[in-house]
Phi, psi and omega in degrees: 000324165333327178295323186279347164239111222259138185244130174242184186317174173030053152065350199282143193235119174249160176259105179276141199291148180306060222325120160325173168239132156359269174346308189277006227247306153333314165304298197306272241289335162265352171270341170271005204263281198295320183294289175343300192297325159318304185302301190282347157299325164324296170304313175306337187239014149301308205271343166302320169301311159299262236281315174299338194254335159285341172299275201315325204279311155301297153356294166327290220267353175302300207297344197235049165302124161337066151011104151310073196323297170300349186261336183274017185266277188329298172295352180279313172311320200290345163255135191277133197306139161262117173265179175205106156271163179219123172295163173254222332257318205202141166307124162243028162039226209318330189287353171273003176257034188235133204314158165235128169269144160239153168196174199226126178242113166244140171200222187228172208271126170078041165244032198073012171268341150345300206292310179338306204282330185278353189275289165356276264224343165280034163241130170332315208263338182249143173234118161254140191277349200099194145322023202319317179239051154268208231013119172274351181290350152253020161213038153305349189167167188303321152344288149340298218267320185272334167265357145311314194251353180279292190317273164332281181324322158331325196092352183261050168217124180245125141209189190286331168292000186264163183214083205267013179288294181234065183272170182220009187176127203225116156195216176194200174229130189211127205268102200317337172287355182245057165070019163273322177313321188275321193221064156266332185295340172272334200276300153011286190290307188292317198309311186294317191293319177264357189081070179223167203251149182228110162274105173266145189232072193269177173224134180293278209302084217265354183265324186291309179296359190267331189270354167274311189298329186268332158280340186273308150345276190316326166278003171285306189274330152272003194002086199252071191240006195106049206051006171270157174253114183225120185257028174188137186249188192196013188198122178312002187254275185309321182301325175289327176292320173278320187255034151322321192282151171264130156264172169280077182278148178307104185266009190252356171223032181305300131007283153273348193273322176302331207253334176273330179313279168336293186271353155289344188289298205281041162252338203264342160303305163322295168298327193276342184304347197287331210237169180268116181208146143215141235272078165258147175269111180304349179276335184266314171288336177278352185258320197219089202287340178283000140298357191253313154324296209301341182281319176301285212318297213292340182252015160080058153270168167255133198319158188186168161256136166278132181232117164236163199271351209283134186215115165314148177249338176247064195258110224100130198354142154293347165276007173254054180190041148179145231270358193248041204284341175276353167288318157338276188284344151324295229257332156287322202278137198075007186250172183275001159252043158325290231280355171293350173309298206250350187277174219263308188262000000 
């Protein structure tokens, strides 16, 4: 211990504090060394953990996306249901692995669907039936209507137009008045249920289909085709011939009549928006023949040009094709079918 003690003046004896030695001093510096280093491995391997769970949590919802509903509506519409019927009437031998599209062209009487269906029906690949329910004993009730249409779809309805062995796209024409008015919200479902395409076929200009309509009336009972009654011609000399007749029109319900018109169009449209349909205008197909594609492309054909023998009758201003025509425009100006006055189809 001598060493550790010092004799200072008068004898007075103090204690001197002691040297650290290196060593002890090296201990602290690596034990507070070893705590540091502890603490930020903690952290560190906190926030790696926090990171790892947000990765995998993104992983997740990458690997399991929320199905787009509207988008997967929509690519579903653009292609038309495929069948394989198998007729009771007839075999269709090499032709039964070969696909069938259905459809339906519904519209109103003097809108151009007569000419429509003959343009259809020059492509190899399509057979439209017609008038199927002009008859009313097939749409006396649904019942009726559905076994109408079973039947068509089937392949077991022969008329000239069909050509069902190896069609590729099967319907007809049906005329809202002819028991669709009464049961659509029924037609509406089977149509979604069997796959069938609904072609709405209307005419804008409702007063030029009020004056076809009211001269194709008038020649039933005159037939002044040579005593025949022909509500579609084929030759510009008949066509001058029918529209030789003027009708009258009613101007005191003129109006209103246009206007009863009307709104069976936008209901039967309204109902059919549920389905895969599409929307022609007959002014617009006499006007733009790349509307006659766009109608094959919907029915999944392959393109061809379509032709009909069918020659307008009433071609040209409307006012030379009816006979009271300045009460006529009295009785439009100023109501919202003015513009009808003036269109061309």
């Amino acid at each position: 211990m001598a060493e550790y003690i010092c004799l200072l003046y008068r004898d007075t004896l103090i204690m001197k504090c002691p040297k650290k030695s290196p060593m002890y001093l090296r201990t602290v510096f690596l034990l507070l060394g070893l705590v540091w280093g502890v603490y930020i491995c903690t952290v560190c391997l906190k926030q790696t953990s926090t990171v790892s769970n947000h990765k995998f949590q993104s992983i997740q919802v990458i690997e399991n996306p929320t199905p787009d509903t509207n988008i997967i509506e929509k690519l579903e519409a653009q292609i038309p249901t495929l069948h394989y019927p198998k007729p009771k009437t007839f075999s269709r031998g090499e032709c039964a692995q070969t696909p069938v599209r259905f459809f339906a062209i519904l519209s109103i009487q003097r809108s151009g669907s007569g000419w429509f269906e003959t343009l259809l029906n020059s492509h190899i690949n399509i057979s439209s039936n017609g008038e199927v329910f002009f008859p009313s004993d097939r749409r006396k009730n649904i019942s009726s209507i559905i076994k109408t249409l079973d039947r068509v779809y089937n392949l077991d309805w022969f008329n000239s137009g069909s050509k069902n062995e190896c069609s590729a796209s099967v319907g007809f024409k049906w005329m809202l008045n002819q028991g669709l008015n009464e049961h659509l919200k029924q037609v509406v479902e089977y149509f979604n249920h069997r796959g069938v395409s609904a072609v709405l076929l209307f005419r804008r200009n409702l007063l030029r289909r009020m004056v076809s309509l009211l001269a194709n009336t008038y020649d039933r009972n005159a037939k002044l085709l040579n005593g025949t009654h022909k509500s579609h011609v084929h030759s510009q000399e008949e066509a001058a011939a029918l529209s030789r007749y003027k009708p009258i029109i009613n101007t005191t319900s003129l109006v209103s009549d246009l206007k009863e018109v009307e709104m069976d169009v936008v209901k039967a449209i309204k109902y059919f928006n549920s389905t895969r349909h599409m929307l022609l205008y007959y002014e617009d197909l006499v006007a733009n023949n790349t509307k006659l594609n766009d109608v094959q492309e919907f029915l999944g054909l392959p393109q061809m040009e379509l032709k009909s023998r069918q020659v307008k009758i009433h071609k040209g201003p409307l006012s030379d094709f009816v006979k009271n025509w300045d009460d006529v425009v009295k009785t439009l100006k100023g109501t919202r079918y003015q513009s009808f006055l003036e269109a061309d189809y």
